[in-house]
N, C-alpha and C positions, 0 to 999 in steps of 0.2 A: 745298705741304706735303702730304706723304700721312701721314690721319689714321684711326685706326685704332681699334674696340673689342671687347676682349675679355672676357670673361667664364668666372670661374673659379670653384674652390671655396674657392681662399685666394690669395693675394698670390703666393706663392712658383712655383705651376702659371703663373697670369698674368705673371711676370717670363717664367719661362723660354717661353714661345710670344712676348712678344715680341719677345727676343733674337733668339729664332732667326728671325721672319720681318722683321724692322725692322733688325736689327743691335746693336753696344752704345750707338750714338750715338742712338736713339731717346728724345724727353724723354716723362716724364709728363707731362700735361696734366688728369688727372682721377681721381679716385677716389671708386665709393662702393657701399655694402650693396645688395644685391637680395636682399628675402623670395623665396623657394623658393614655386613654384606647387603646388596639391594639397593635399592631407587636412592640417590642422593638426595638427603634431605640439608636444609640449611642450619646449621651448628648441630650435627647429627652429634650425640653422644656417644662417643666409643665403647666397648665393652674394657675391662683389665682384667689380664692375666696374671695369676698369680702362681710360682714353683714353688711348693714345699717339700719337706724332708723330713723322716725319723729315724733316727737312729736303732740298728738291732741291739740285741743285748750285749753281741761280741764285742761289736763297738763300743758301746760304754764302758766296759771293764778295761778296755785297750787305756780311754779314756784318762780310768784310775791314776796310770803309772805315767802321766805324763807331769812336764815342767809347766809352772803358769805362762799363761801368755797375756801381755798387756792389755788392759781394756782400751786402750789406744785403737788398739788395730782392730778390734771387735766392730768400735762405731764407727771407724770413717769409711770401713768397706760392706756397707750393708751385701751389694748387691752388685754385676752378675753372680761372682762364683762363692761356693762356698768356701769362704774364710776361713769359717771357725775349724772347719773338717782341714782344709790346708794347715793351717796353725800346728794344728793337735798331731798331724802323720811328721811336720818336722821334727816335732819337740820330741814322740816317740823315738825318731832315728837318730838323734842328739846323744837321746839318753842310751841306747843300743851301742852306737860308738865307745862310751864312755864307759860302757860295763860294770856300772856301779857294782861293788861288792860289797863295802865298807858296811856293816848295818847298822853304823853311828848314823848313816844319813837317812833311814827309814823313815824314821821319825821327822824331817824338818820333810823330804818330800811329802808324805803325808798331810801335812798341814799346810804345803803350799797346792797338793793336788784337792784339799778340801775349799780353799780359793779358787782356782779354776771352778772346780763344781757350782759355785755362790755366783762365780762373772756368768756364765754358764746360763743358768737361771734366770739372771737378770737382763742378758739377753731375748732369750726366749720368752719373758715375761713382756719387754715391749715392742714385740714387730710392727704391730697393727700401730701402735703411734707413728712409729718411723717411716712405715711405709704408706701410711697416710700422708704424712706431709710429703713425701717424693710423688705420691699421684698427684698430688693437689695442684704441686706448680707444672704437673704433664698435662693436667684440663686444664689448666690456667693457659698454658702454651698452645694447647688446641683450640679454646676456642679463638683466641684471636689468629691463629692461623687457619683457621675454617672462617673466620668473618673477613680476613685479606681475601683468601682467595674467591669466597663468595663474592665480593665488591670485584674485584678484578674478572670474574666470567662476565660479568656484568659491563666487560670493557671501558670501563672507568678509569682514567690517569693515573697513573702510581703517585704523582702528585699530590691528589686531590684526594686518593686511598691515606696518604698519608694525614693528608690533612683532619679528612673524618674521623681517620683512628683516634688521633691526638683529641680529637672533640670527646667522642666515645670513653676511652680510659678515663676522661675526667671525673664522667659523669657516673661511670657504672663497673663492677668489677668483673673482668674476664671470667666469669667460674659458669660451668654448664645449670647449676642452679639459676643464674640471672639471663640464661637466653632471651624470655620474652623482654626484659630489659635492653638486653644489646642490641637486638634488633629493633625495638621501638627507638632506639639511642641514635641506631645509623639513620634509621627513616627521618629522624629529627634534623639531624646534620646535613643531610642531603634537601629537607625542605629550607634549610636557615643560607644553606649556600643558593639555592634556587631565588630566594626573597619576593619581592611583591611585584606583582608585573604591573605594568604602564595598560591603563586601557585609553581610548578615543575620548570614550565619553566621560560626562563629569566634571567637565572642563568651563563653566561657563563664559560668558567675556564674548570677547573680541574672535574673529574668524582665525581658523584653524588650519594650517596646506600639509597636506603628507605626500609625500614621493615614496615612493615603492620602487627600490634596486632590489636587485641580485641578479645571478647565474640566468643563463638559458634554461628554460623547460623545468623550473622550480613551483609554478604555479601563481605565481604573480598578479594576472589577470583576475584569475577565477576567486582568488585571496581577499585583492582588491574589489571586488565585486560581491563576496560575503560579507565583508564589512560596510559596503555602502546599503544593503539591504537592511543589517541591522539595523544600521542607524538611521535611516528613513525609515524602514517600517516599525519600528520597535522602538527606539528613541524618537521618534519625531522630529530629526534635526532635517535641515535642510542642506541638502548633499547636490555638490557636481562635482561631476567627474571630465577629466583632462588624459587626454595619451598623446603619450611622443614618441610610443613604438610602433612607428610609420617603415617600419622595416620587412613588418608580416601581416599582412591584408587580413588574415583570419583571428588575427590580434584585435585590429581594429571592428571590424565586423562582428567579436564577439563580444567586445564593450559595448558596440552597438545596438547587441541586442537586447544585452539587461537592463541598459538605462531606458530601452522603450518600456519593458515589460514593468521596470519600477519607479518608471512617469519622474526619472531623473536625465538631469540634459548634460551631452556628451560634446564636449570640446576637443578636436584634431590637431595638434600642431607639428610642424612640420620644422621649424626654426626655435630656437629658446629664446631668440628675441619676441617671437608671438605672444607669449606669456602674458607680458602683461595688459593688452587686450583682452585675452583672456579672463583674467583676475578682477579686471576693474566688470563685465562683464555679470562675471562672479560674487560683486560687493556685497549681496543680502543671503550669504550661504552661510551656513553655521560652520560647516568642512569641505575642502576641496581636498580629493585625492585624486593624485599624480600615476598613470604608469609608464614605467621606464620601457624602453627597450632591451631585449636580455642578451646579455655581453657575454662573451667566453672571459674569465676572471684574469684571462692573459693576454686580451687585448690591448692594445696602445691605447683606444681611443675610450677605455672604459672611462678614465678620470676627465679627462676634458670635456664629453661628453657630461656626467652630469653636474663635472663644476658649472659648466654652461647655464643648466638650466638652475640649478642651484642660485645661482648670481642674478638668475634672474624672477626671482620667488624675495618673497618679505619675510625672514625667520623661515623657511619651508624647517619641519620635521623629518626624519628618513626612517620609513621601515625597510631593516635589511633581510629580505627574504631569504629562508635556505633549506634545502631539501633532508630531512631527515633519513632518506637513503643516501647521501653521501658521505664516504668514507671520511675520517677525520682528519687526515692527513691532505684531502683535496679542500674539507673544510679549512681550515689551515690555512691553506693556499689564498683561497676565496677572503677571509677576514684580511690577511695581507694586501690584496688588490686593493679590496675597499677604506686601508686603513687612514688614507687624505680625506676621509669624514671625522670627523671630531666626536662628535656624538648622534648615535644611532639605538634603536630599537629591533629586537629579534623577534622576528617571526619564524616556526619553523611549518612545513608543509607536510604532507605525506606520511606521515606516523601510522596509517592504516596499512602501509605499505612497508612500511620498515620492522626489522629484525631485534631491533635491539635500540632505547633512548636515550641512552649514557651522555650522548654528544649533544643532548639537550644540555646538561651537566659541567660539559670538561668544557664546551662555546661559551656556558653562561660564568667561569668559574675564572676562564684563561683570557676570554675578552676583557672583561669587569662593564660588558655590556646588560640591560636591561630584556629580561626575557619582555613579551606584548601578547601575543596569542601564537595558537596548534590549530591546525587542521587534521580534518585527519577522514574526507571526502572528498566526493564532487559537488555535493548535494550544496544550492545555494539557496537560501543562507543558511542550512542547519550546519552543516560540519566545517563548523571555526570555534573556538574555545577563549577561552581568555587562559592563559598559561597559568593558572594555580600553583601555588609552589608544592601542598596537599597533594594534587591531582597528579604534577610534573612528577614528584618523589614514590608516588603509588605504580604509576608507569614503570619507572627507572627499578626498583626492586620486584615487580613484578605483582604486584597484588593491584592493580589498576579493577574497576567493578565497571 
């Protein structure tokens, strides 16, 4: 038997190369996917392999003197091993046991070996359907197992991997023909789970407080102080600013110097009963923003602390700062601490610094908190963002501009 393998970019290339060097009477014998060597690409299309077979001439005449064999077994074992060639070497040693000699029976084997010939045929006549529909559901399975694991290098929740998928199959069919689909499909998914962020302005009416919590060393201040430039310089609203992080002198010192530099007036406090001095102080300001002092998320005094000053605010708002280089699982930790807030707003920091944006994703997806804005500098006030769900979702898969 001359056995032969080829290797294509789809079924259809592999039929016609073995036509043309095997003949039509060539069987299949094998079929399966080959990952493409080189740079990973995303839903990279595999190449298929394909084994064929033809038979010598000894062989066919062997062929002649054998018993039929059921079309049964012909279709439900297309592939790995050759079948038909199994089938045919029993039936010959069947018939060798048996030693026919009788030559009444010539005659009825003839006419059932002329059947076998016909099943035969009509075998070999349809590989290329059969073994198209067994690729089809192999891309089918590839590509949603190339789009898991793509989502998942992406460190993205299995969760929330789940979730997408189920968005995705609805919309669009797993086959390496509709790539640019799938992946416009997940972009979509991941922008509709991101949803529409909260910005400051916009808001007209009556005066506005924001408090600004999170962690130590997440950028709070400097956060705080891009959004107050904004909104003085660029919105025209009329901004003061308040600190209660009386704990670090260069804290203080450094609010103190943007409100010279942005002819906005800075308020100290040292008690949360001050506050409301403060505030009344404050009556003709469009926005007051608050900074916190930065808490280790496993301190005692985190919650009392800003119930404190919470209690002592009319409606205050809260943005909860948090660093985009922290792991998720410290993340975690951090939403736990602060979860004696009711409702809050996410800011995330440091995105120029981070690896990987997922945990913009799995915070905005697991909280069922509102994303607000990114930063993603020092530079005040250019590098603060309003959290786009577009922009978030361009980050997070990696085509960010």
């Amino acid at each position: 038997m001359n056995v032969k393998r080829y290797i294509a970019p789809n079924v259809q290339e592999a039929m016609i190369k073995i036509k043309n060097e095997l003949g039509r009477d060539a069987i299949i014998l094998h079929t399966r996917k080959i990952k493409q060597k080189g740079l990973k690409g995303l839903f990279k299309k595999p190449l298929v392999e394909v084994v064929a077979a033809i038979q010598d001439e000894h062989e066919i005449k062997k062929a002649v003197e054998v018993k039929p064999v059921q079309p049964r077994h012909i279709v439900e074992e297309v592939a790995p091993q050759p079948v038909v060639i199994r089938e045919v070497e029993k039936t010959v040693e069947n018939i060798i046991e048996k030693n026919v000699e009788d030559t009444s029976q010539i005659a009825s084997l003839k006419s059932e070996i002329d059947e076998i010939k016909d099943m035969l045929k009509t075998y070999i006549a349809k590989p290329t359907q059969m073994v198209q529909e067994d690729v089809s559901i192999e891309e089918f399975n590839d590509v949603e197992r190339e789009t898991r694991e793509f989502l998942k290098s992406l460190e993205i929740k299995d969760s929330i991997i789940e979730k997408i998928m189920t968005i995705v199959k609805r919309q669009v069919s797993l086959t390496p023909q509709n790539e640019p689909m799938v992946r416009s499909a997940v972009r979509q998914a991941i922008k509709d789970y991101i949803g529409e962020p909260f910005t400051i302005d916009g808001f007209p009416g009556e005066q506005r407080v924001f408090l600004f919590a999170g962690p130590t060393g997440v950028g709070k201040t400097t956060t705080l102080a891009k959004l107050a430039a904004k909104l003085s310089l660029l919105d025209n609203k009329k901004v003061g600013l308040i600190t209660a992080d009386t704990y670090r002198i260069a804290a203080v010192d450094q609010l103190k110097t943007y409100s010279e530099i942005l002819g906005i007036p800075l308020s100290v406090v040292y008690e949360a009963s001050e506050l409301g001095d403060v505030m009344y102080k404050y009556k003709d300001k469009d926005i007051v923003l608050l900074d916190t002092a930065g808490r280790s998320h496993k301190s005692d005094e985190l919650s009392r602390d800003l119930q404190d000053l919470m209690n002592n605010l009319e409606n205050p708002e809260i943005f909860l700062v948090i660093s985009l280089t922290t792991g998720y699982k410290d993340i975690v930790s951090i939403l736990d601490a602060y979860s004696f807030i009711d409702k809050y707003r996410l800011i995330f920091t440091k995105l120029d610094e981070a690896s990987t944006y997922s945990n913009i994703l799995n915070v905005k997806v697991e909280s069922g908190h509102e994303l607000s804005y990114i930063t993603n500098g020092q530079s005040v006030p250019d590098d603060i963002e309003i959290a786009e769900s577009e922009k978030i979702a361009n980050y997070i898969v990696g085509e960010a501009k």
